[in-house]
C-alpha positions in Angstrom: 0.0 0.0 0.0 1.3 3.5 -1.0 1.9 6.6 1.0 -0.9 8.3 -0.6 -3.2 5.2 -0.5 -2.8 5.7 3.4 -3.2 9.1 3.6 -7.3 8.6 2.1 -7.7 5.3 3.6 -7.9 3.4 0.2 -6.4 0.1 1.4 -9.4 -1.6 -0.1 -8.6 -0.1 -3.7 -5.8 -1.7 -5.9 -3.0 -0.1 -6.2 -1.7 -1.2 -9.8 -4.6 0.0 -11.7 -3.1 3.2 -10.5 0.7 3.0 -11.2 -0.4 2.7 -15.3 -1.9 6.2 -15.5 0.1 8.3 -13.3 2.5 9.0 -16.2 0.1 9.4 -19.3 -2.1 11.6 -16.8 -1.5 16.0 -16.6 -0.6 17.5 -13.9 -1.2 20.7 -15.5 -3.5 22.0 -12.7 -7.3 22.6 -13.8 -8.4 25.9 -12.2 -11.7 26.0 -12.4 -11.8 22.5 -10.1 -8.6 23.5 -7.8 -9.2 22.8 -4.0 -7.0 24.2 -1.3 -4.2 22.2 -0.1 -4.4 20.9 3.3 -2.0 22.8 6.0 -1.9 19.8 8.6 -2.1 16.1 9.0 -5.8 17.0 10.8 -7.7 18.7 7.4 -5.3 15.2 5.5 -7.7 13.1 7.4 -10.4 15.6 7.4 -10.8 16.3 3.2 -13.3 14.6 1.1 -12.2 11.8 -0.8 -12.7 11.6 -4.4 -15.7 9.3 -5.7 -16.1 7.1 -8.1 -18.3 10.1 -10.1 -14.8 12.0 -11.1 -14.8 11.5 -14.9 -10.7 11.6 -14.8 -8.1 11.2 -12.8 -6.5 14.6 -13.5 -7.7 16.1 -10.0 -6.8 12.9 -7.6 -3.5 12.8 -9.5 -2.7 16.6 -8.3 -4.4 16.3 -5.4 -2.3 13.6 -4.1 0.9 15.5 -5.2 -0.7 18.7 -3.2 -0.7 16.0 -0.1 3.3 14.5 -0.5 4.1 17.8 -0.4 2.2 18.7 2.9 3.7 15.6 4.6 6.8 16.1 3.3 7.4 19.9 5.1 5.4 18.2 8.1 8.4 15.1 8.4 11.0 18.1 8.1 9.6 20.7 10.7 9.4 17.2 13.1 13.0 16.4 12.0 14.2 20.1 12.9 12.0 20.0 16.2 13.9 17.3 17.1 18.2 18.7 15.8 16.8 21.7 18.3 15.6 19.6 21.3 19.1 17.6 21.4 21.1 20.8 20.5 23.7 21.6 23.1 22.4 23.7 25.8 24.3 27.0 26.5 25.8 28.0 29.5 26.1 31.2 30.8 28.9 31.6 33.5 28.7 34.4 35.7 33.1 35.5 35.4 34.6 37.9 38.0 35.6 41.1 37.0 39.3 40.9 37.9 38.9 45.3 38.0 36.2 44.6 40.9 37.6 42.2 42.9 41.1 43.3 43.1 42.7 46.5 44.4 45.3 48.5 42.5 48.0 47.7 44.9 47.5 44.2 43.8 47.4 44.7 40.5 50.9 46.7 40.8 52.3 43.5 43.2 51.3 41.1 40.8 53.2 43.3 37.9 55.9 44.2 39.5 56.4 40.4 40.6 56.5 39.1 36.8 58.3 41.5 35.6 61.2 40.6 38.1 60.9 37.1 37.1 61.0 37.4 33.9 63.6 39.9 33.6 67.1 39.8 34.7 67.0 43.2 36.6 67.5 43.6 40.1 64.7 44.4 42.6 65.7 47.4 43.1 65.8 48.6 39.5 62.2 46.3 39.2 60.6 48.8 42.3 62.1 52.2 40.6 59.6 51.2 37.8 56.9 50.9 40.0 57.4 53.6 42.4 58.0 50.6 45.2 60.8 50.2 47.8 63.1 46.8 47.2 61.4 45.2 49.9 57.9 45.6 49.0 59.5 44.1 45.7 60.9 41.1 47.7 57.1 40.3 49.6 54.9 41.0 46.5 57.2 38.8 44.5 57.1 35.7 47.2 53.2 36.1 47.2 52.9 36.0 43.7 55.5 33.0 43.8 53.5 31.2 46.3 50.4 31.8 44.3 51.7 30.2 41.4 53.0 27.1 43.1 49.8 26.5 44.4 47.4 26.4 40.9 50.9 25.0 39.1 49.0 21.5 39.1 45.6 22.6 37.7 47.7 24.0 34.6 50.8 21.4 34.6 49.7 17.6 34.5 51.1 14.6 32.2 48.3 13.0 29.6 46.8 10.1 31.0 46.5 6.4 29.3 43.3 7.8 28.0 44.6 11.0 26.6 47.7 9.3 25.1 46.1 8.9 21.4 45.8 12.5 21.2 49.6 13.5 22.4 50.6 11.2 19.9 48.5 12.6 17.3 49.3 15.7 17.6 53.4 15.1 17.0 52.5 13.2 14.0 51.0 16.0 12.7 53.6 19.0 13.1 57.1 16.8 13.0 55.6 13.1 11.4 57.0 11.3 14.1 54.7 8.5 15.1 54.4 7.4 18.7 55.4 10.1 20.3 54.0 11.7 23.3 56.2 14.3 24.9 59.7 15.9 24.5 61.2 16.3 27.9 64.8 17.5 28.3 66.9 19.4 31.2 68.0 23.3 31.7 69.8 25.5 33.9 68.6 28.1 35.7 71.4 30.3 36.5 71.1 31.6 40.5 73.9 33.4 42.9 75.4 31.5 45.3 73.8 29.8 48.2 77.0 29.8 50.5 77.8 27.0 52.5 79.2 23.9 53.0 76.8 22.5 49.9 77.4 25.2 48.0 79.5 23.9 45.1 77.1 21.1 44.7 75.2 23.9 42.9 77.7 24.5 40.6 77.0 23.3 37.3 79.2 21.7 34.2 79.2 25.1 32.9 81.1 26.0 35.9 78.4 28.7 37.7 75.5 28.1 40.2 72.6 26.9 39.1 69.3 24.8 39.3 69.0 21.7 36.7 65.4 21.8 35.8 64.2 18.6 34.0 60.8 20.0 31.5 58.6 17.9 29.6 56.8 20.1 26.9 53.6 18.7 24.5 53.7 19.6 21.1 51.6 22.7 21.6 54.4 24.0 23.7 52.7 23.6 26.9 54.6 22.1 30.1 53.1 18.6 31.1 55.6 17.7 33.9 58.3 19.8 35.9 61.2 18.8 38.3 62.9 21.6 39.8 64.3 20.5 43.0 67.8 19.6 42.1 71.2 21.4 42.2 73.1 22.0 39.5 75.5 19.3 39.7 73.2 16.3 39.7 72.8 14.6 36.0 69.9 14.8 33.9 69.3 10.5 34.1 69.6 11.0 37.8 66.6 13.6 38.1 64.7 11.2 35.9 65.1 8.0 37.2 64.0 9.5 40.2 61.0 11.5 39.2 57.5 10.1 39.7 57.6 11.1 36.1 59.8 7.4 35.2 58.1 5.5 38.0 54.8 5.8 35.7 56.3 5.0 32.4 57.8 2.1 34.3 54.4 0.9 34.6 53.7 0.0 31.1 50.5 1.6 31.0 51.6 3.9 27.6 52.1 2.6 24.4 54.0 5.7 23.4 57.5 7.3 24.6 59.4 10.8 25.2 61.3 12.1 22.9 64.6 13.1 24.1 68.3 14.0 23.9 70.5 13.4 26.7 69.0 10.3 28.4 69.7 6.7 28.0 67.1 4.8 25.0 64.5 2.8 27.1 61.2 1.4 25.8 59.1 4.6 26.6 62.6 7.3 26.1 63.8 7.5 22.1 67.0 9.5 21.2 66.7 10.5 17.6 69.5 10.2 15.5 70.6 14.0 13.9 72.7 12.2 11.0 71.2 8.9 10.2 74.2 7.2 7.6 71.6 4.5 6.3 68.1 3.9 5.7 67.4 1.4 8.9 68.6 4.1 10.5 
């Protein structure tokens, strides 16, 4: 039974003897015997079906054409009811006004405190800019510190098993290396010299004091994991080996490795080679 044979409740009438005239029939529409086409599935069931005394089939040909048509922008307006009723909801979140909340003296602590770390001047030179004594330097700049030490693991934090696909993903994509989930490497942070008994243990290769800072980076440059509690002195493998970092990878729960340069080849660490001599290579 067809869709139109449906629509009038003509499941008694055969449908072949249809199906023959439907393309020998006009559908040039006959004015003087035009009816209005129905709006809804209601005035479908509700119009008067034609009879037997039609002398053609010209008018229950359009008629049933007038009909698809109405269903048809009836099954899209249901289909679109439905895209807008599963459509992602938005959220409106009520942010702070950092200008509200936050005095000017803070603001000026909280510039004055990057600026010193990110600069090589001295606290003194740092407060000149800021109309501030060297000392209200030195507090705003541990405050700010502190602060950042604290959110530092909301912002820093190594892809999980679940997220490893992704890491890997995206190094394929900017340097084609397959398998890959971070680079991680060491650095010296220069500093002035503790004094002490310990204090050559700071001194570096370089010969001057310093930190040796182990940094793993993802490929969008952002720091994943970050060991900063070492002297100088001590070796890159040290620092890793005994970073929770390697007691994870030791785990086997990644399929993928780091990317690195100064560290011993493992099963999850890979040192390139810069001047591969032959294709295995």
């Amino acid at each position: 039974m067809s869709l139109h044979a449906a629509a009038f409740g003509m499941s008694g009438r055969p449908e072949p003897e249809l199906r023959p005239l439907l393309p020998h029939v006009s559908r040039t529409p006959r004015l003087g015997r035009r009816r209005p086409c129905p709006s809804s599935a209601t005035e479908i069931k509700s119009c008067p079906r034609p009879g037997p005394d039609d002398d053609t089939m010209e008018y229950f040909v359009e008629y049933l054409d007038e009909v698809q048509e109405v269903l048809d922008v009836i099954h899209v307006m249901e289909v679109a009811r439905v895209g807008r009723n599963h459509r992602r909801r938005r959220i409106f979140r009520q942010r702070i006004d950092p200008l509200e909340v936050f005095t000017d003296d803070e603001f000026t602590a909280v510039r004055v405190a990057l600026r010193y770390l990110a600069t090589d001047d001295l606290q003194l030179t740092v407060g000149d800019t800021a109309d501030m004594s060297q000392a209200s330097v030195c507090r705003s700049t541990k405050r700010v510190t502190c602060a950042i030490t604290t959110i530092a693991p909301l912002y820093i934090w190594f892809p999980t098993p679940a997220e490893e696909t992704t890491a890997m993903q995206d190094f394929s994509i900017i340097a084609n290396m397959p398998g890959c989930i971070d680079c991680i490497d060491g650095t010296l942070i220069p500093i002035i010299g503790p004094g002490g008994n310990d204090s050559e243990l700071y001194r570096c290769r370089k010969d001057y004091f310093a930190y040796n800072v182990m940094a793993v980076n993802s490929a969008s440059l952002a720091i994943t994991s970050l060991v900063v509690n070492w002297a100088g002195s001590a070796h890159d493998s040290r620092i890793f080996n005994e970073s929770n970092l390697c007691q994870t990878l030791q785990e086997g729960h990644y399929r993928g490795f780091l990317l690195q340069s100064g560290y011993p080849c493992r099963s999850y660490l890979f040192t390139p080679i810069t001047n591969p001599r032959t294709e295995k290579r």
